[in-house]
DSSP file (Angstrom, degrees, kcal/mol; ACC not computed):
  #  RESIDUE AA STRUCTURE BP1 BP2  ACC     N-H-->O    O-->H-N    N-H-->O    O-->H-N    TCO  KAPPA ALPHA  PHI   PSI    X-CA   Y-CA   Z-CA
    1    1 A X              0   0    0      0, 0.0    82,-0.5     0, 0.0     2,-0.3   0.000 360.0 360.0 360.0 157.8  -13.1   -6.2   26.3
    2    2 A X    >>  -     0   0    0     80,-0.1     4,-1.1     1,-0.1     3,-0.8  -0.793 360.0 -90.9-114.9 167.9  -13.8   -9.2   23.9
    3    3 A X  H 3> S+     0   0    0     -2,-0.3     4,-2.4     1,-0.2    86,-0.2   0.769 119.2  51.9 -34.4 -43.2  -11.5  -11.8   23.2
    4    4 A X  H 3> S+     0   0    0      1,-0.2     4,-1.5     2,-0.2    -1,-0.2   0.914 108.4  49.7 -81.2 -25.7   -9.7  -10.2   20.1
    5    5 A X  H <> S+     0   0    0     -3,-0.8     4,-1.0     2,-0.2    -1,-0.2   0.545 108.4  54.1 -83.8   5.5   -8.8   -7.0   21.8
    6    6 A X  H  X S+     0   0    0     -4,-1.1     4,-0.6     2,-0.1     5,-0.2   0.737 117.3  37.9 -75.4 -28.6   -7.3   -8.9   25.0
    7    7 A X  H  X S+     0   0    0     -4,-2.4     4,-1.5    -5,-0.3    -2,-0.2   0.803 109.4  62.2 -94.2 -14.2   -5.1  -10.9   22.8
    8    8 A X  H  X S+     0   0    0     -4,-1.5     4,-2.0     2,-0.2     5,-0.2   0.979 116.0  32.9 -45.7 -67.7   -4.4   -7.9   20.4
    9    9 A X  H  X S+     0   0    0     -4,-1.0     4,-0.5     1,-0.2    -1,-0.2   0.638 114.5  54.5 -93.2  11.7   -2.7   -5.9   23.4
   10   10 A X  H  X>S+     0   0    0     -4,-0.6     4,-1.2    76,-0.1     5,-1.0   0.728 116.6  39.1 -85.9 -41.9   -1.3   -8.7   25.1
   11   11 A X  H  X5S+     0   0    0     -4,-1.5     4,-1.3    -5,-0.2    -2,-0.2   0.951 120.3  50.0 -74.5 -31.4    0.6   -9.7   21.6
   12   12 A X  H  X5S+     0   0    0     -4,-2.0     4,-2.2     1,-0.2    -3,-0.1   0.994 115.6  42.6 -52.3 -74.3    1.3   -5.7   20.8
   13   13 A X  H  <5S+     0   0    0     -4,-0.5    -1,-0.2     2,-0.2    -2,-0.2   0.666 122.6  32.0 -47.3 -26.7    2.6   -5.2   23.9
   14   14 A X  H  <5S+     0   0    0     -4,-1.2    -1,-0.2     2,-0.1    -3,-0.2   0.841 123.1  50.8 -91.6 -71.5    4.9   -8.5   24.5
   15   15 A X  H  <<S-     0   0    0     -4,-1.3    -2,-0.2    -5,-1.0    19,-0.2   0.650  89.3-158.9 -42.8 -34.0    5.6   -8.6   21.0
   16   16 A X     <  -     0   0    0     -4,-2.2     2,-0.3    17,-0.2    -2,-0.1   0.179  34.7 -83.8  68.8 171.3    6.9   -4.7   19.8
   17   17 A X        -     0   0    0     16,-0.1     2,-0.2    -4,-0.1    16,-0.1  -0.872  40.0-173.9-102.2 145.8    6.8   -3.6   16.3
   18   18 A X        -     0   0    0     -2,-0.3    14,-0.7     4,-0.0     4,-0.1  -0.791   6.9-165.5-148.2  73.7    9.4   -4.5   14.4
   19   19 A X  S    S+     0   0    0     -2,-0.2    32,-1.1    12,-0.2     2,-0.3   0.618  78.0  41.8 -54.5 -18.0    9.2   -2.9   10.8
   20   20 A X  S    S-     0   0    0     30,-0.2     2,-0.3    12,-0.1    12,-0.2  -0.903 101.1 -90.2-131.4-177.8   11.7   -5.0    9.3
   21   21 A X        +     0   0    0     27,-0.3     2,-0.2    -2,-0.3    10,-0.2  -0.454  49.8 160.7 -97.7 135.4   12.3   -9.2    9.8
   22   22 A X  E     -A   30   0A   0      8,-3.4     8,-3.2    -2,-0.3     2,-0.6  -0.797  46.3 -92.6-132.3 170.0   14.6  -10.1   12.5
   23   23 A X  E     -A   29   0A   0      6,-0.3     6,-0.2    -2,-0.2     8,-0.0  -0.811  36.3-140.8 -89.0 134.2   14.9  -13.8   14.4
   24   24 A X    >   -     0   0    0      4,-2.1     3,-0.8    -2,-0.6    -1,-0.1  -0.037  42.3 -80.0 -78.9-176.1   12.7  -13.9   17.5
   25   25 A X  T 3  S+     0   0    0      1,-0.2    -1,-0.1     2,-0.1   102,-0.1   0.866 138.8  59.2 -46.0 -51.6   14.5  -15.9   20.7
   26   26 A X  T 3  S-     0   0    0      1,-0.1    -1,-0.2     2,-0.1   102,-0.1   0.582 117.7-121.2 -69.7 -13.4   13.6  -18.8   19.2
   27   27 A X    <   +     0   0    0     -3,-0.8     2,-0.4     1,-0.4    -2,-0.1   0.556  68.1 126.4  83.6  42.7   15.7  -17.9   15.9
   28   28 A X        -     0   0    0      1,-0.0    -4,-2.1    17,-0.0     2,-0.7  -0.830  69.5 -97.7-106.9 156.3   12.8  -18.0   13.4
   29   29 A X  E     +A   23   0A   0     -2,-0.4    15,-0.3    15,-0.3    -6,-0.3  -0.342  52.3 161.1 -51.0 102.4   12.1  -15.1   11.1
   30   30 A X  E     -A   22   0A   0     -8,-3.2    -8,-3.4    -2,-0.7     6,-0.2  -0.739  16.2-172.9-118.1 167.8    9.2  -12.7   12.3
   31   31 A X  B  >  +B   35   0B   0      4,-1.4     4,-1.0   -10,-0.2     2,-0.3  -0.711  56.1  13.6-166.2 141.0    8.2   -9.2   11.5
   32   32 A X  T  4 S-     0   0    0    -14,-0.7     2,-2.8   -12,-0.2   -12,-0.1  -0.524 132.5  -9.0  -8.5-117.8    5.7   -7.1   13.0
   33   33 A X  T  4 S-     0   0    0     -2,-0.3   -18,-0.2     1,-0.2   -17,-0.2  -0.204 124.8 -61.4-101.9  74.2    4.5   -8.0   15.9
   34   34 A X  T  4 S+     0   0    0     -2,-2.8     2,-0.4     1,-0.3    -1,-0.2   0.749  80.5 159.4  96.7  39.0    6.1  -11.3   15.9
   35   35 A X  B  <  -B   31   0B   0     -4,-1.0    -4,-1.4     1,-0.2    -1,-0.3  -0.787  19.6-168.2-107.9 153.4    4.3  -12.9   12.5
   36   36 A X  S    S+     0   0    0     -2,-0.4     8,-0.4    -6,-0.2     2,-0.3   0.221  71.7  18.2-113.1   2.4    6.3  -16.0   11.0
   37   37 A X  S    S-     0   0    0      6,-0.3     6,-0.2    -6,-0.1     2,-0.1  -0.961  83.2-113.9-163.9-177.8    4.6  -16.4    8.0
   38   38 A X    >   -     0   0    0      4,-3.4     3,-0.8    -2,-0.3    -2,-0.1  -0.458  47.6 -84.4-104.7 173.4    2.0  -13.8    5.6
   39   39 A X  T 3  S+     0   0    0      1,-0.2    -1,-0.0    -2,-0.1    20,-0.0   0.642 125.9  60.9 -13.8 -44.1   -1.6  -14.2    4.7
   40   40 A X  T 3  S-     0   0    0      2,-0.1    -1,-0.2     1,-0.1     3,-0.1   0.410 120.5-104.0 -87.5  12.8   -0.7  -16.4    1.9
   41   41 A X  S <  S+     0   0    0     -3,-0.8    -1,-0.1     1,-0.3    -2,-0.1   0.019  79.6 139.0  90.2 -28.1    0.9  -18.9    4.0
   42   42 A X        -     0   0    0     -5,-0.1    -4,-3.4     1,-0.1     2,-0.4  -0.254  50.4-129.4 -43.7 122.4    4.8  -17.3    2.5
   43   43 A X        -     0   0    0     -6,-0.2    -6,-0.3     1,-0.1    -1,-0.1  -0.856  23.0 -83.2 -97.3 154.2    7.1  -17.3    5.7
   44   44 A X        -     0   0    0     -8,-0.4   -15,-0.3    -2,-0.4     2,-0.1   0.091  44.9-171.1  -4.2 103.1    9.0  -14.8    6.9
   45   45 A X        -     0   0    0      1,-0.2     3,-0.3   -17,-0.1    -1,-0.1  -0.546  36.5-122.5-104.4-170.8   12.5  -14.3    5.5
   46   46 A X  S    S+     0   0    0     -2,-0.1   -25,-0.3     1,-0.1    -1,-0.2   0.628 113.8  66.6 -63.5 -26.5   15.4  -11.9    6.6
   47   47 A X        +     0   0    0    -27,-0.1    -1,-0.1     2,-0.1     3,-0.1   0.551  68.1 106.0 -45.3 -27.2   14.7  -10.9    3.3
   48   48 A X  S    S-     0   0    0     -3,-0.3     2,-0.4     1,-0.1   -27,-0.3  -0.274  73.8-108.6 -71.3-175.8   11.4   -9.3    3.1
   49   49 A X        -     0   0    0      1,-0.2    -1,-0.1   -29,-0.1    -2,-0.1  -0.845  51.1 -86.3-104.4  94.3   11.2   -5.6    2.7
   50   50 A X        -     0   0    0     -2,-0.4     2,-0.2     1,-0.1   -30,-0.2   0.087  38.2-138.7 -40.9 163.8    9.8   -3.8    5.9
   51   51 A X        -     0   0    0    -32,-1.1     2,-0.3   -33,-0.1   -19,-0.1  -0.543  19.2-117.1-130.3 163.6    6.1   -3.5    6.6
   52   52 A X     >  -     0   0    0     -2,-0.2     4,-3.1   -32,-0.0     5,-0.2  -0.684  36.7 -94.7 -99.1 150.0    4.7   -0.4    7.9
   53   53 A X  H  > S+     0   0    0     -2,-0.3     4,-1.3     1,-0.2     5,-0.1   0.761 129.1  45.0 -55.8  -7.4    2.7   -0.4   11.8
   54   54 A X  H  > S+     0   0    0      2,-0.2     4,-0.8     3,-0.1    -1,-0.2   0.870 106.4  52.9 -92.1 -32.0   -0.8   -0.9    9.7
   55   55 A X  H  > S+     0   0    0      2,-0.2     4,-1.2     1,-0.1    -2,-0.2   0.925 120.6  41.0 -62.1 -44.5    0.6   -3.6    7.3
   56   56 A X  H >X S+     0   0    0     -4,-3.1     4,-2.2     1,-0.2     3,-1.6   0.976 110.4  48.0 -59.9 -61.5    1.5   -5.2   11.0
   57   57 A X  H 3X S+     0   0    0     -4,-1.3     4,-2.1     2,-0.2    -1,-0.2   0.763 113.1  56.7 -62.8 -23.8   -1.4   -4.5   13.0
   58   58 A X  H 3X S+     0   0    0     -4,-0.8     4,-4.9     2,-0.2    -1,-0.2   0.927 112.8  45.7 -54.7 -43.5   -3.3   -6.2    9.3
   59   59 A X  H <X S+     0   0    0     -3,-1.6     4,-1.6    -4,-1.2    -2,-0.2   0.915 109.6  45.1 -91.9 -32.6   -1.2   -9.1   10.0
   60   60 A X  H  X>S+     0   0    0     -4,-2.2     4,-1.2     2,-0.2     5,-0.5   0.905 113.4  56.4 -59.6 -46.6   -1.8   -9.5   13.7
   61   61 A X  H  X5S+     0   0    0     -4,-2.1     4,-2.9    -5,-0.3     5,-0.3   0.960 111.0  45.0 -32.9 -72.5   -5.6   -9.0   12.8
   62   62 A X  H  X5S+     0   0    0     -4,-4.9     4,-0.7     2,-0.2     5,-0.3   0.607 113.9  47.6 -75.7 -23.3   -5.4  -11.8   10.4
   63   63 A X  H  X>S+     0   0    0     -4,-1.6     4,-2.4    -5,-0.2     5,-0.6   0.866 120.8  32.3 -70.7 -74.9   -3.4  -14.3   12.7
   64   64 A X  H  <5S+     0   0    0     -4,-1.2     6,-0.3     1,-0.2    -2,-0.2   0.905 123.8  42.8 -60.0 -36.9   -5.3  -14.0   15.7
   65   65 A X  H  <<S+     0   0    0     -4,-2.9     5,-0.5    -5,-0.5    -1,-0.2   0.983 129.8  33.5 -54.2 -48.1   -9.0  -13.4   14.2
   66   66 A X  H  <5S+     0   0    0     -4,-0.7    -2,-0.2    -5,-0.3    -3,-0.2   0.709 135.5  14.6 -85.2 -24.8   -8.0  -16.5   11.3
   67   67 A X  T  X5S+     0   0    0     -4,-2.4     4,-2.1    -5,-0.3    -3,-0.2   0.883 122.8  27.7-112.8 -57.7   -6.0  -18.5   13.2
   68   68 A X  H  ><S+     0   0    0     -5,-0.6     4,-2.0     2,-0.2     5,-0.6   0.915 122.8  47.9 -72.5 -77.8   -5.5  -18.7   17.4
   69   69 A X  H  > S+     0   0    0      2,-0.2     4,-1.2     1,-0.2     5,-0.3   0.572 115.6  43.8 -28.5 -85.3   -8.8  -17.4   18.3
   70   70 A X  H >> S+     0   0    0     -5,-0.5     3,-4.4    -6,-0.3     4,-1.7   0.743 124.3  44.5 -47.1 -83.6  -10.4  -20.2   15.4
   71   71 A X  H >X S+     0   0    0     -4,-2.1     4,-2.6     1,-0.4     3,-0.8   0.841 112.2  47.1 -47.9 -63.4   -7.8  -22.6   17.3
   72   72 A X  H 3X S+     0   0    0     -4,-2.0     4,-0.7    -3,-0.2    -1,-0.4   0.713 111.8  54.4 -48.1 -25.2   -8.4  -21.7   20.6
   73   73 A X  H << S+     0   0    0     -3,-4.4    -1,-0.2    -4,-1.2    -2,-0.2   0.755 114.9  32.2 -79.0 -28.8  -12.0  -22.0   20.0
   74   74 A X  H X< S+     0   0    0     -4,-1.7     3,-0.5    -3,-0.8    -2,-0.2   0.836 117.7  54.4 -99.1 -48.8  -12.4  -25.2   18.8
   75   75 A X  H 3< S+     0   0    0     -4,-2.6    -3,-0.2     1,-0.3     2,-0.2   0.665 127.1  22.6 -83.4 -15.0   -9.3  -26.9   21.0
   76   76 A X  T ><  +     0   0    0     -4,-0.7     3,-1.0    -5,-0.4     2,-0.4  -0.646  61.5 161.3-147.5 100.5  -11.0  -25.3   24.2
   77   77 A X  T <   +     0   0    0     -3,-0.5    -4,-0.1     1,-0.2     3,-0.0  -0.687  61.5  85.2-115.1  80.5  -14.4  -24.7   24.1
   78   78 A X  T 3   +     0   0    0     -2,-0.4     2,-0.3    31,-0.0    -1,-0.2  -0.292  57.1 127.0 -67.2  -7.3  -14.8  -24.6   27.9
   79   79 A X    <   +     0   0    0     -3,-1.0     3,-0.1    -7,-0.3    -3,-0.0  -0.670  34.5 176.6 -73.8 131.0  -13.8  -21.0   27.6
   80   80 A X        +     0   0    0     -2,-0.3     2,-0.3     1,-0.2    -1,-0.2   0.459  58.4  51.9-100.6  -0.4  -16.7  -19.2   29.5
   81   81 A X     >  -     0   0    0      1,-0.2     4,-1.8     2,-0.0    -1,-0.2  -0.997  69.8-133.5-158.3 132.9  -14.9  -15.0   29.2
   82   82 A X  H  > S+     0   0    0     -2,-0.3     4,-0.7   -81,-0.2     3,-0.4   0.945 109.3  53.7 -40.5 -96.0  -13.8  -13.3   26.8
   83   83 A X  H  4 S+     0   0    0    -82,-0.5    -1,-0.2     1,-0.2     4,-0.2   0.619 110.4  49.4  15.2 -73.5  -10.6  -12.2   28.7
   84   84 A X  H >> S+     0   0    0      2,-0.2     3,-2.7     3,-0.2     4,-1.6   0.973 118.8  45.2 -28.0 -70.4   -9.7  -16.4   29.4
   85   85 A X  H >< S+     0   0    0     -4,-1.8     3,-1.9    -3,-0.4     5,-0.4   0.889 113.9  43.3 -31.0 -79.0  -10.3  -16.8   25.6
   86   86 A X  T 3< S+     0   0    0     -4,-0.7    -1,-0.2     1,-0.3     4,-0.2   0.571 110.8  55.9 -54.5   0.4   -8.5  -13.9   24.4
   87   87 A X  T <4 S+     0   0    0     -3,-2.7     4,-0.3    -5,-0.3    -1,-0.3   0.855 114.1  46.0-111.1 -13.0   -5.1  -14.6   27.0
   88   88 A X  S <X S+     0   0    0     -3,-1.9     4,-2.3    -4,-1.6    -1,-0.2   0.503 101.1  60.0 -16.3 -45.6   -4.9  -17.9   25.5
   89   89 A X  H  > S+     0   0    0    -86,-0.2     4,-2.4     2,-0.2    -2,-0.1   0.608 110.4  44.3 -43.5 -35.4   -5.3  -16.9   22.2
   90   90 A X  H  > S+     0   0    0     -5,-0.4     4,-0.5     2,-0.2    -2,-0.2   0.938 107.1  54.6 -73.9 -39.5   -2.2  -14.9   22.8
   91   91 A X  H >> S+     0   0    0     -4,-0.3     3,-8.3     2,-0.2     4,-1.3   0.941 111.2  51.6 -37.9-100.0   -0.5  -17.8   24.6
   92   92 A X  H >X S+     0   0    0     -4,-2.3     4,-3.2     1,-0.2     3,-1.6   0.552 108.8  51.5   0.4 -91.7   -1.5  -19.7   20.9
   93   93 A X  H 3< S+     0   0    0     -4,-2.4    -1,-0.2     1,-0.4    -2,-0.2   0.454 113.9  40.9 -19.9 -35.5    0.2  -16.8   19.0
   94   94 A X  H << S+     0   0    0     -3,-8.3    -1,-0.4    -4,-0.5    -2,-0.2   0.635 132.3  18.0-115.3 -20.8    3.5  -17.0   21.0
   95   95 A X  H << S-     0   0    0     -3,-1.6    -2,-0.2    -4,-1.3    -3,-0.1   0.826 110.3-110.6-111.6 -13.3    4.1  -20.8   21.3
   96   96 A X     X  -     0   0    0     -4,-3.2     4,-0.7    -5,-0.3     3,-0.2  -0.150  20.1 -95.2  99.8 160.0    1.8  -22.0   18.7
   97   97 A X  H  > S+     0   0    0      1,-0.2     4,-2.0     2,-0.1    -1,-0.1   0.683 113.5  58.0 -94.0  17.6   -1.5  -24.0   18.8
   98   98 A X  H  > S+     0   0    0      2,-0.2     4,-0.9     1,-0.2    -1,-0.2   0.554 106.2  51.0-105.2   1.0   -0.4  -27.5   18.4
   99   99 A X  H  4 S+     0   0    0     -3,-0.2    -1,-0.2     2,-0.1    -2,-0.1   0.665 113.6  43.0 -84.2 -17.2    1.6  -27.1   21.3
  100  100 A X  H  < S+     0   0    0     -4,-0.7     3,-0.3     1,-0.2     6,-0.2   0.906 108.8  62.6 -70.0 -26.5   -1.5  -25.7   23.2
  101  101 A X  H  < S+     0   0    0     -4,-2.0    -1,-0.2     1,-0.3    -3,-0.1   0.947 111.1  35.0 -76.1 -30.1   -3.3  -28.6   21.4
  102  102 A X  S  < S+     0   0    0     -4,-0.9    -1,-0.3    -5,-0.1    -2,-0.2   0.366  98.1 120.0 -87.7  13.4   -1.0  -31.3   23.4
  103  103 A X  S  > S-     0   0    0     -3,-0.3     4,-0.7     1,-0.1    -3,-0.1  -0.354  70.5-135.1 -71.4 162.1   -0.6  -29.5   26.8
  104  104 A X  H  > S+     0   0    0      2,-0.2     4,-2.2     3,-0.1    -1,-0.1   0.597 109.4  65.5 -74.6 -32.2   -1.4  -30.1   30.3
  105  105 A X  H  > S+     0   0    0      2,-0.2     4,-1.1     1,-0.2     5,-0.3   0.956  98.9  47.8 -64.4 -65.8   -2.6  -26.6   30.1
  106  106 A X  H >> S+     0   0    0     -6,-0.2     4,-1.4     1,-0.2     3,-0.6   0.929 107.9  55.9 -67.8 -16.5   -5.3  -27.4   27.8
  107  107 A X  H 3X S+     0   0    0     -4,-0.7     4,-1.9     1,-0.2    -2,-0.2   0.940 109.5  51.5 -21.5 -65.8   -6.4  -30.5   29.9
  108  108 A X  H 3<>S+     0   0    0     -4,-2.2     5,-2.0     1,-0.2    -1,-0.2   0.442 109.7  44.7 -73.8   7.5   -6.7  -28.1   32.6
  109  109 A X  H X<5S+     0   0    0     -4,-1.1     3,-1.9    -3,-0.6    -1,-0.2   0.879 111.5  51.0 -93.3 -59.9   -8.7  -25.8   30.8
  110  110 A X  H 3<5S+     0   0    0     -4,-1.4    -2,-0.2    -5,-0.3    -3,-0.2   0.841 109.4  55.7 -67.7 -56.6  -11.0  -28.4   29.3
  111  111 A X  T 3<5S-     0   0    0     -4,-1.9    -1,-0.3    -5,-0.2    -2,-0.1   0.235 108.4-125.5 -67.2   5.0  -11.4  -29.6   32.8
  112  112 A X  T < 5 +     0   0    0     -3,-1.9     2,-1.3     1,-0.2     3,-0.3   0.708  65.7 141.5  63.2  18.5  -12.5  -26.3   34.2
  113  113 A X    > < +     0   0    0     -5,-2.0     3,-1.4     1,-0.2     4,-0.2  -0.245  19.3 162.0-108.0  59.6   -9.8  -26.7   36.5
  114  114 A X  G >>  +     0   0    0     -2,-1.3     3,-3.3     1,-0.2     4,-0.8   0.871  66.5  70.8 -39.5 -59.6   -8.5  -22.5   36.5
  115  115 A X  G 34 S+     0   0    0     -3,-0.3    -1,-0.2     1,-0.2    -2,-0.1   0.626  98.0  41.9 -86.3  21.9   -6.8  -22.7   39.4
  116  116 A X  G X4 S+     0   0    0     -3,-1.4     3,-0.5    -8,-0.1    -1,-0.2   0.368  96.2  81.6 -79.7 -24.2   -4.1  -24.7   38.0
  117  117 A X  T X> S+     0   0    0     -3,-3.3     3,-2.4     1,-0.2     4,-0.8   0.993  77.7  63.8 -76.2 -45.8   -3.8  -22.9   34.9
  118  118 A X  H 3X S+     0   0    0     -4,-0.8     4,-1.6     1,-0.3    -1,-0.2   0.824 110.4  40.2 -47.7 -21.9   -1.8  -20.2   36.2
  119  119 A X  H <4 S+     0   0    0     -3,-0.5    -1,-0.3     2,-0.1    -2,-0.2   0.178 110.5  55.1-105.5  30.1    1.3  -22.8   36.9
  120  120 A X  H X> S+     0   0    0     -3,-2.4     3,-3.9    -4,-0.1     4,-1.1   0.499 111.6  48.3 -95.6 -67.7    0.7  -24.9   33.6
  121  121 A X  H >< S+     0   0    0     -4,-0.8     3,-1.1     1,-0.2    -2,-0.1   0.904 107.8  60.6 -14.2 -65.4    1.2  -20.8   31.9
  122  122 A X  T 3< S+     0   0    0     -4,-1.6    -1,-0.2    -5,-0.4     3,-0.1   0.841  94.5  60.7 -34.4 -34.4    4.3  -20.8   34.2
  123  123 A X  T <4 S+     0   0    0     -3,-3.9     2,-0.9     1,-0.2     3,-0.5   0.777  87.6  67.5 -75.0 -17.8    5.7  -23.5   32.5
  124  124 A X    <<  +     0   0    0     -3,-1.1    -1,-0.2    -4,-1.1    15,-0.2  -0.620  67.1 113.8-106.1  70.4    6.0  -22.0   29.0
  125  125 A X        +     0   0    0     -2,-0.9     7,-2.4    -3,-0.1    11,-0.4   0.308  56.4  82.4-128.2  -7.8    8.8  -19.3   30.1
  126  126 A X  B     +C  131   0C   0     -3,-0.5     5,-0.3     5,-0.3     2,-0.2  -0.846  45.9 171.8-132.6 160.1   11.7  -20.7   28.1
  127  127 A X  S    S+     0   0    0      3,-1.4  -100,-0.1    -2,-0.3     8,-0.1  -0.869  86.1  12.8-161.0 131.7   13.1  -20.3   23.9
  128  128 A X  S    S-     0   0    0     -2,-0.2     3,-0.1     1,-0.2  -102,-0.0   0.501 133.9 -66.1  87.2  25.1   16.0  -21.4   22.8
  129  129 A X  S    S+     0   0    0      1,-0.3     2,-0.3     0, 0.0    -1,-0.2   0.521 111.5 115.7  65.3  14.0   16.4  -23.5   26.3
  130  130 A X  S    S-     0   0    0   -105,-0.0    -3,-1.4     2,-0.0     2,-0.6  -0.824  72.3-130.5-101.4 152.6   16.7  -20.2   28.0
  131  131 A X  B     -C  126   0C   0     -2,-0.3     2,-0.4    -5,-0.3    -5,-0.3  -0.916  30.4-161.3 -82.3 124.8   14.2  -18.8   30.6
  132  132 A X    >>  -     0   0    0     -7,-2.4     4,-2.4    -2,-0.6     3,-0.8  -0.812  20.3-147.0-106.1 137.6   13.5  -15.1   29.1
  133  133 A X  T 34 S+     0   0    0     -2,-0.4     4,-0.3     1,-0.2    -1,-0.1   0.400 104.8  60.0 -92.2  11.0   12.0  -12.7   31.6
  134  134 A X  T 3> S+     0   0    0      2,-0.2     4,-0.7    -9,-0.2     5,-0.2   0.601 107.8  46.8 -94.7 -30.3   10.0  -11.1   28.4
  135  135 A X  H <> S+     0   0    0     -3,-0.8     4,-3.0   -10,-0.3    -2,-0.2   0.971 117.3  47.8-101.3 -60.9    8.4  -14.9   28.1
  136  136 A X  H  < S+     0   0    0     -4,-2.4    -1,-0.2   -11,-0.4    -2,-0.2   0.683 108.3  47.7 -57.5 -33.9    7.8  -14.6   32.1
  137  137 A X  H >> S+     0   0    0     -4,-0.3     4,-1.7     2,-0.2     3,-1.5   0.782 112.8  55.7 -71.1 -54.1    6.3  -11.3   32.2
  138  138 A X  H >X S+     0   0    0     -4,-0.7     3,-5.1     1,-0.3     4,-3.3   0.907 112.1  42.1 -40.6 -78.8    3.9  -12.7   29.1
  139  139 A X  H 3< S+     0   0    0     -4,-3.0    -1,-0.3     1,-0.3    -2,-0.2   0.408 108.4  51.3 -53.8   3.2    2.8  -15.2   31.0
  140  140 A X  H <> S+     0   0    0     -3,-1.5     4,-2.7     2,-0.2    -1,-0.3   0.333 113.5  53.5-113.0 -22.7    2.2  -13.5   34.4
  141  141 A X  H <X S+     0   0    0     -3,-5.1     4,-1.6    -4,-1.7    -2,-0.2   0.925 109.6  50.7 -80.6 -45.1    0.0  -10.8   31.9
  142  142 A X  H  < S+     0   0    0     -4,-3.3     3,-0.3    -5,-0.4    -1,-0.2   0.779 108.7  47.2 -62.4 -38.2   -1.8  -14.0   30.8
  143  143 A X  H >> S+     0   0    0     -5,-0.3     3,-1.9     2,-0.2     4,-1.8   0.869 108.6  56.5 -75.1 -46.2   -2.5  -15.2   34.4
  144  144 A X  H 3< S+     0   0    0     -4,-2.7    -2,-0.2     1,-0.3    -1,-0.2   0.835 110.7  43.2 -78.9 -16.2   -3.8  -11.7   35.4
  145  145 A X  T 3< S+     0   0    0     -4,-1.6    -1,-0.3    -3,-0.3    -2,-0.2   0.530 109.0  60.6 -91.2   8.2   -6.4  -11.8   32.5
  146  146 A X  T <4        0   0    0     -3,-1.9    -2,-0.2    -4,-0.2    -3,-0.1   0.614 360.0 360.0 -74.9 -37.5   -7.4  -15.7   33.4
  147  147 A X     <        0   0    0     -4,-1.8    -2,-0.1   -63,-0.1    -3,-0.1   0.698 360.0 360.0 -98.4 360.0   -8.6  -14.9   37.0
C-alpha cells in the first residue's frame, strides 16, 4: 500500500463519516471524517449544511495528500516505508502536525530509533484530559503499521 492509502483507512476507519458537523472529543467542529476546516481554509461550524460520503472522502483526499503527508514529509524525512509514512500521516491528521513537529516522537523518528516509537504513539491517548479507548485503539493501529 502507499502512504496515502494507509493513512486514508486508518483516518476512515478511526474517524467514521459523519454527514453533518458535530464536536469531536476534543469539542472542535468536524465533519466527515473528522475535517476542522474546508479547502479554502473556512472552519467547521455546527452550522454548515451536511456533506455527502464523496464531498468527505474529497476532503480527507485534500487534507492528507495537501497537508499531513506534505507535513509529515518534510518534518520526518527519515521515513524509509510507505506504511511508517502513511501511519504518521494519520497520527498528523488526528492531533495535528505542529504537535508532531515538537514531539519526542518525532525525535525518535528522526533518530531512526523505531523501537521507541510505539510508546511515544502510546502517549497521545487522551482529548479533553480523558483517555479514550477510540484514541487507544488508533494508536495501537498506528504501531501495527510502524513495525
Amino acid at each position: 500500500m502507499t502512504d496515502i492509502e494507509v493513512a486514508t483507512a486508518l483516518s476512515k476507519h478511526f474517524e467514521g463519516f459523519y454527514p453533518k458537523p458535530y464536536l469531536c472529543p476534543a469539542g472542535i467542529p468536524s465533519i466527515g471524517f473528522g475535517a476542522t476546516y474546508y479547502e479554502d481554509g473556512r472552519r467547521v461550524t455546527l452550522a454548515d449544511p451536511p456533506i455527502t460520503r464523496e464531498r468527505a472522502l474529497e476532503l480527507l483526499a485534500f487534507h492528507l495528500s495537501r497537508v499531513y503527508l506534505p507535513a509529515v514529509r518534510k518534518l520526518c524525512p527519515q521515513i524509509d516505508k510507505a506504511a511508517r509514512r502513511g501511519a504518521i500521516a494519520d497520527f498528523a491528521l488526528n492531533e495535528g502536525a505542529g504537535r508532531l513537529k515538537g514531539s519526542t516522537l518525532r525525535r525518535k523518528i528522526n533518530a531512526g530509533e523505531w523501537g521507541d516509537v510505539p510508546a511515544e504513539l502510546r502517549k497521545w491517548t487522551r482529548a479533553g484530559g480523558k483517555v479514550l479507548k477510540g484514541l487507544v485503539l488508533r494508536r495501537e493501529a498506528e504501531i501495527g503499521c510502524i513495525r
